[in-house]
Legacy VTK file of the C-alpha trace (Angstrom):
# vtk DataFile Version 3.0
C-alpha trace
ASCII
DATASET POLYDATA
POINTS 365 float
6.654 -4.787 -5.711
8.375 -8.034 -4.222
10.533 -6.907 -0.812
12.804 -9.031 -0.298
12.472 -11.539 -2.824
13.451 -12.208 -6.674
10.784 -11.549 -9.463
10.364 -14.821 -11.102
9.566 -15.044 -15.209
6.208 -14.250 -16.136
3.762 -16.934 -16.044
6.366 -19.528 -14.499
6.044 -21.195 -11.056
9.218 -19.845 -8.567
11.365 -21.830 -7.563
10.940 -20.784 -3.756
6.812 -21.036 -2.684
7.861 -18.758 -0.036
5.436 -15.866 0.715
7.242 -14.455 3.542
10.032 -13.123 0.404
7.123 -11.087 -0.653
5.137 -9.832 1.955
6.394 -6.314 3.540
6.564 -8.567 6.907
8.440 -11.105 6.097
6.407 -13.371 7.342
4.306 -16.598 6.611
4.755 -20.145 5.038
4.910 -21.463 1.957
2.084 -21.624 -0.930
1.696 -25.222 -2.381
2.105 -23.190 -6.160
3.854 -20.093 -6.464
3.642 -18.351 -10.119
3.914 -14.468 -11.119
1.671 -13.190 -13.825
2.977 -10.173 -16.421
0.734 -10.182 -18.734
-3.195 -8.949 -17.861
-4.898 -11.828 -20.469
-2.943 -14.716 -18.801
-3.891 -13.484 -15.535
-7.192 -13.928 -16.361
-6.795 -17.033 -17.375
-4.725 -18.759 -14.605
-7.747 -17.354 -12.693
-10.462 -18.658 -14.434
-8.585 -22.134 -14.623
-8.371 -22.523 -11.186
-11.655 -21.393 -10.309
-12.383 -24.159 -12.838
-10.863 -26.795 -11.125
-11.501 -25.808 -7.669
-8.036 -25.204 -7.046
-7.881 -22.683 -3.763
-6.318 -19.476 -5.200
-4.716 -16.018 -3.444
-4.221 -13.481 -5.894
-1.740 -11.116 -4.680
0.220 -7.981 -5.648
3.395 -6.194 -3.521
2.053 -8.432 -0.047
2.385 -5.154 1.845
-1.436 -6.104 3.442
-0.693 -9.325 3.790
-0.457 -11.276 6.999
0.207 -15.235 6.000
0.048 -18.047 8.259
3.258 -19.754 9.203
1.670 -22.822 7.911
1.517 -21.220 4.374
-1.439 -21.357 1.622
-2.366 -24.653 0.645
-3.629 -23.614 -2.698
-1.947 -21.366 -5.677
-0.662 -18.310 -5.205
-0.405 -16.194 -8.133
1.170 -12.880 -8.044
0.209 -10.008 -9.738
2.752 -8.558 -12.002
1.191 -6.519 -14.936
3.132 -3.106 -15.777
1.457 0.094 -18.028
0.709 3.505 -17.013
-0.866 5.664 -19.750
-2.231 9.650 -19.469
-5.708 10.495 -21.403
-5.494 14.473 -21.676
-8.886 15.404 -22.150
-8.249 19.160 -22.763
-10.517 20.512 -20.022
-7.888 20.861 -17.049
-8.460 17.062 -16.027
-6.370 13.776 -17.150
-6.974 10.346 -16.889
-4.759 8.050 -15.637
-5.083 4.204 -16.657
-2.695 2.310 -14.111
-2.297 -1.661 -14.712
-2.837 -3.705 -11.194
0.759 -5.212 -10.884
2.448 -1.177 -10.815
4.083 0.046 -7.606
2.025 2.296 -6.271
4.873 4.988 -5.323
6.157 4.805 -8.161
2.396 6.090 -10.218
2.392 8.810 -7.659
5.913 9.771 -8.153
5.384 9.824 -12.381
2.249 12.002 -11.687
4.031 14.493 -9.504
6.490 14.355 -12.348
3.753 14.914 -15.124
2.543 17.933 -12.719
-0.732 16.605 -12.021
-2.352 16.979 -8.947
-4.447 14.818 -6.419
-1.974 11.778 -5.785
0.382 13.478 -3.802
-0.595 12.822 -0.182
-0.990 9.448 -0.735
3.046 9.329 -1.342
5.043 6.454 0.195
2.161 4.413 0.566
3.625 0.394 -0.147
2.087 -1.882 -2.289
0.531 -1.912 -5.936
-1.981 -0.011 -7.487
-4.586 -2.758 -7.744
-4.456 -3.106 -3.707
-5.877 1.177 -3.435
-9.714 0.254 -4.713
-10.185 -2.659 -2.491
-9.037 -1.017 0.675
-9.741 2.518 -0.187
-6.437 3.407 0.547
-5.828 6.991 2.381
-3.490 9.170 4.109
-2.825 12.832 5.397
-6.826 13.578 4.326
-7.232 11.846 1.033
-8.558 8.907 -0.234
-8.457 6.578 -3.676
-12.629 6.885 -3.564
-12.251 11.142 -4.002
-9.828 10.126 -7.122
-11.278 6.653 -8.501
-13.199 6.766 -12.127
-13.478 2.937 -12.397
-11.673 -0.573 -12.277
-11.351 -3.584 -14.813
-12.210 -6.508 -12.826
-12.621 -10.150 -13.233
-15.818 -11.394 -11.714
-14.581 -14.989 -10.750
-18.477 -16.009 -10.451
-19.205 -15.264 -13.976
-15.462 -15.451 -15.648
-16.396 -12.292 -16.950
-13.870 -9.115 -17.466
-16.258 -5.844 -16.707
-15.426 -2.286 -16.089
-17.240 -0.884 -12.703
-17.779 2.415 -11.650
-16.210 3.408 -8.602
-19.593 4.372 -7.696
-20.776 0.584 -7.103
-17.327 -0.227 -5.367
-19.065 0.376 -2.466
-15.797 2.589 -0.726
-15.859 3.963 2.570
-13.023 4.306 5.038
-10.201 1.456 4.430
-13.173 -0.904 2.840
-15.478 -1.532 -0.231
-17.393 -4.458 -1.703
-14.152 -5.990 -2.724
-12.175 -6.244 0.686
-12.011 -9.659 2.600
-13.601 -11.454 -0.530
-11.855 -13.385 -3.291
-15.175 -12.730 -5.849
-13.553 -10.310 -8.116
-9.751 -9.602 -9.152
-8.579 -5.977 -10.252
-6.571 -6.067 -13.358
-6.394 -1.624 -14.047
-7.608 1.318 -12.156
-8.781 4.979 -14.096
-8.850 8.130 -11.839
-8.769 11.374 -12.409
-6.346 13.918 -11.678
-6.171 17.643 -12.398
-3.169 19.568 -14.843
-2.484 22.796 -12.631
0.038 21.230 -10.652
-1.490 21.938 -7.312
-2.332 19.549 -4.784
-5.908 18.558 -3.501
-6.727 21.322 -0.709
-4.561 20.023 2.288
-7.123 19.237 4.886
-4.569 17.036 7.564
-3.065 19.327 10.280
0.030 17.407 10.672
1.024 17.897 7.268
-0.316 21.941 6.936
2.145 22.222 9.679
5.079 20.725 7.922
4.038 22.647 5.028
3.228 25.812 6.993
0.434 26.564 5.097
-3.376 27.107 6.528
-5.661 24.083 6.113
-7.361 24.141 2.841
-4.594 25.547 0.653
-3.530 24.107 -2.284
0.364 23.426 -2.788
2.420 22.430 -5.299
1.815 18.792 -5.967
6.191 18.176 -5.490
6.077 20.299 -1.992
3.401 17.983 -0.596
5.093 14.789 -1.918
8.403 15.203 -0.173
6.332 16.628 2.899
4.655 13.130 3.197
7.532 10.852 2.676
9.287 13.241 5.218
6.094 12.599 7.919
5.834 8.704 6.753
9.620 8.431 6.836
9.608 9.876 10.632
6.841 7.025 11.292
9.061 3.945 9.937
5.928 3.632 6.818
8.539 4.025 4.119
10.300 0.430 3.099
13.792 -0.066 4.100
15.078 -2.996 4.298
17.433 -2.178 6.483
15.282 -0.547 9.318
13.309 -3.418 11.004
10.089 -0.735 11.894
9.475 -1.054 8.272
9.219 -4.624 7.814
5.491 -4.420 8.821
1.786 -4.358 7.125
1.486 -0.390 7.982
-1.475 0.681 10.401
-2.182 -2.591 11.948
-5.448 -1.477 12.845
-8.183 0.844 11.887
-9.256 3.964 13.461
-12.314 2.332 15.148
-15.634 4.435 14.860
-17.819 4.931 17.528
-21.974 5.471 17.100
-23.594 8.283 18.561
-25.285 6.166 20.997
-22.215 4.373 22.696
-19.798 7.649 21.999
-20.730 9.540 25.610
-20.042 6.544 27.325
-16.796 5.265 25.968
-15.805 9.194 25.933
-16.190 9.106 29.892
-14.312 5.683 30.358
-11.331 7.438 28.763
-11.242 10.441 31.051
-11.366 7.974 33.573
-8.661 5.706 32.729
-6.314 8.786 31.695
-7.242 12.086 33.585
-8.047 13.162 29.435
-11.039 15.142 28.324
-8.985 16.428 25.211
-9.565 12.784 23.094
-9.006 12.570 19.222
-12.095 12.204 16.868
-13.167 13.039 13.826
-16.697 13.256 12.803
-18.068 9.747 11.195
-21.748 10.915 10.455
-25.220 10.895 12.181
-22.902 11.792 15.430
-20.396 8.954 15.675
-17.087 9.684 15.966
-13.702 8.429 14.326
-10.938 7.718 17.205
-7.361 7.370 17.137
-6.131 3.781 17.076
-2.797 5.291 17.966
-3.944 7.157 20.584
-6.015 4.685 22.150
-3.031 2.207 21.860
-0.519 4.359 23.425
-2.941 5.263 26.718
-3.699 1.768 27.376
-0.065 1.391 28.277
1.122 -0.309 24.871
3.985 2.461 23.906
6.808 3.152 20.877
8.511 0.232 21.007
6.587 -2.187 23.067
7.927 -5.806 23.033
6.192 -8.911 22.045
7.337 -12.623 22.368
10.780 -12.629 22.998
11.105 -9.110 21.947
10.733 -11.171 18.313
8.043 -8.544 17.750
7.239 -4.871 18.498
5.492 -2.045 18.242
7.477 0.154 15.702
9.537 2.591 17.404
8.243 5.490 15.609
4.563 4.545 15.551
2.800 2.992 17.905
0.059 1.821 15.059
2.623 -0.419 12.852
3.709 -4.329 14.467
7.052 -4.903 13.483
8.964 -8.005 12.340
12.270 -7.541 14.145
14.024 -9.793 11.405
13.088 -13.653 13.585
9.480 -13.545 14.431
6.478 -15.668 13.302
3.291 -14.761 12.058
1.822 -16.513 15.839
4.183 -14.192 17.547
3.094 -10.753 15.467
-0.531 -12.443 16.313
-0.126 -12.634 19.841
0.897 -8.946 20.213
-1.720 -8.090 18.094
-4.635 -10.171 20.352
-2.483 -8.799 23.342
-2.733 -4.710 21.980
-6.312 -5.242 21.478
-7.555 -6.882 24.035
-5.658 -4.369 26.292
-7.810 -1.496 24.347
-10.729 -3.134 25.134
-10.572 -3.958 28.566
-9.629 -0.165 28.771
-11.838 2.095 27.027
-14.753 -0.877 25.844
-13.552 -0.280 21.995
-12.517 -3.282 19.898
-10.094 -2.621 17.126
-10.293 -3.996 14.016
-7.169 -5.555 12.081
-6.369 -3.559 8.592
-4.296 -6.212 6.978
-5.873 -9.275 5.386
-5.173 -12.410 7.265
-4.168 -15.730 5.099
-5.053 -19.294 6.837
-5.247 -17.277 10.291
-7.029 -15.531 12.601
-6.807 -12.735 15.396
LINES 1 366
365 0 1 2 3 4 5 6 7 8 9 10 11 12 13 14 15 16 17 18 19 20 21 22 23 24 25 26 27 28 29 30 31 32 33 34 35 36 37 38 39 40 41 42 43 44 45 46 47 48 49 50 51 52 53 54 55 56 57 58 59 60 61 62 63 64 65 66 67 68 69 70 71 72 73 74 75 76 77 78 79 80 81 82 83 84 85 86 87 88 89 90 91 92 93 94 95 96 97 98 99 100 101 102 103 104 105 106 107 108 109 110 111 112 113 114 115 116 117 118 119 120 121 122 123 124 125 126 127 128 129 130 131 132 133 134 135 136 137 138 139 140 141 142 143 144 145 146 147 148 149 150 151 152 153 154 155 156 157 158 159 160 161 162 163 164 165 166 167 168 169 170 171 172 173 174 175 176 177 178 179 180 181 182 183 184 185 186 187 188 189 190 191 192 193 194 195 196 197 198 199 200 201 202 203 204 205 206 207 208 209 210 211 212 213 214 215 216 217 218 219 220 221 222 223 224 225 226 227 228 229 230 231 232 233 234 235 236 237 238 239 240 241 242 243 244 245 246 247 248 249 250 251 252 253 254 255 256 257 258 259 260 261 262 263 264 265 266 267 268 269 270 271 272 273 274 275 276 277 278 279 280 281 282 283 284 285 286 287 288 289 290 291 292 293 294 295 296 297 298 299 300 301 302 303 304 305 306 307 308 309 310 311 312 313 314 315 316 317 318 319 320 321 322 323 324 325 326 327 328 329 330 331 332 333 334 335 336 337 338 339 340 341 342 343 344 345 346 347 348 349 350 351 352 353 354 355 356 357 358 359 360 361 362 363 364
């Protein structure tokens, strides 16, 4: 998808090199080359010829992860445009679902709800395109693209070579595989697998079993759980609207950081301290660390809904505490500053550094 900005012909060069028009901030410079690619086979090829050349190259698909220097990218920037969704009924209960890179993500979950097939649904609303949910393992309300994911069609830029990969060798764990923060492969179609009863994967999140009223493992039908989540992500200012300025951000800012065993007593302790709290949110992350709440953590070191960057030209969303808005003049050095500012204020008060979700262009936190 392209916020904000016109879709330009396939294959052609845009008249505007802005990125900001299609980034979910609005934010960032221009790109020295601009062009939008339709077709899968000349995507290939505008990638291979640069990577010929030497040319610097950002592939890129609805920007919603994007966070772009106000100096631009010096380089091409070719955005991913490809369209085709197409339903292999296997005739045991299970379908797979063949999505081209360039389609809006929403809008494959919405045509599976409408097929009645079951296992996109909680990851409703979620911005961007469907090539972006292998590389960052995209989740929400207690599912993720690895529990779904058959394979991708990638280009390997260090061969030239188009190859189908398991999603077992994607390397996936939470928001991350092999293919996140490196430009050595470029998805062109994702395959996963979804199921034909209708009802949803067994809703695990408590949030959204109590908007549901259901008991946690249940299974729902898949249209009751997609209109709960856009409700819950709607309330949080993570559905685009152009019109409300707590949208026009990259999502969750940061991760939910993860804590080992060995430093999790410790850090546990320093937050009682700081806030009177022995109640703290975690989730089990294996061989006894512990999953915290960004938000949480965030909102107890005394950065709340709504808290003002430079100028007020930033904030924290108004709903959500986790997203760092764009409220309609900022730069990408004033979302940066609140962002250094938020963490730094997390570390000095609990010892736990949070790490940025979005992938930074030309810049650094």
């Amino acid at each position: 998808m392209s916020e904000g900005g016109a879709v330009e012909a396939a294959g052609t060069a845009s008249p505007s090199r802005s990125l900001a028009s299609h980034t979910t901030l609005r934010l960032g410079g221009p790109a020295t080359e601009l062009v939008t690619v339709s077709d899968p086979g000349e995507l290939v090829e505008r990638v291979r010829e640069a990577d010929r050349a030497g040319r610097r190259l950002l592939v890129f698909g609805g920007g919603s992860n994007l966070v772009v220097s106000d100096e631009g990218f010096d380089g091409t920037a070719v955005r991913i445009a490809t369209r085709g969704i197409n339903y292999d009924r296997s005739g045991d209960g299970l379908v797979r679902l063949t999505v081209e890179a360039g389609e809006d993500w929403d809008a494959v979950v919405a045509d599976a709800v409408g097929h009645g097939l079951g296992g996109l649904e909680c990851l409703s609303g979620i911005p961007g395109l469907t090539g972006a949910t292998p590389v960052q393992n995209v989740g929400a309300y207690g599912v993720e693209i690895s529990e779904l994911l058959v394979s991708v069609d990638l280009l390997d830029r260090r061969t030239g070579e188009v190859r189908t990969v398991p999603a077992g060798e994607l390397g996936l764990s939470y928001r991350s595989s092999v293919l996140k923060r490196t430009d050595r492969a470029v998805v062109l179609r994702v395959r996963l697998r979804l199921r034909e009863d209708g009802l949803s994967e067994p809703v695990r999140y408590g949030e959204l079993a109590g908007a549901l009223g259901v008991t946690a493992g249940e299974r729902v039908p898949v249209e009751r759980v997609r209109r709960a989540v856009l409700e819950l992500r709607g309330g949080k200012g993570m559905v685009l609207d152009r019109e409300d300025h707590d949208t026009w951000s990259a999502g969750s800012f940061f991760t939910n950081p993860i804590v080992d065993a060995e430093r999790l007593p410790g850090v546990l302790e320093r937050i009682e301290r700081r806030t009177g709290e022995q109640r703290v949110p975690r989730y089990p992350a294996g061989d006894g660390a512990a999953k915290l709440s960004a938000a949480w953590l965030i909102e107890r070191a005394g950065f709340g809904k709504g808290y003002s960057g430079p100028g007020g030209r930033v904030r924290l969303s108004t709903k959500h505490t986790l997203a760092l808005t764009n409220r309609g003049s900022a730069t990408t050095e004033d979302l940066l500053s609140l962002a250094s500012e938020v963490r730094e204020g997390v570390r000095e008060s609990f010892g736990v550094l949070l790490a940025p979700e979005p992938v930074l262009v030309d810049c650094l936190l």
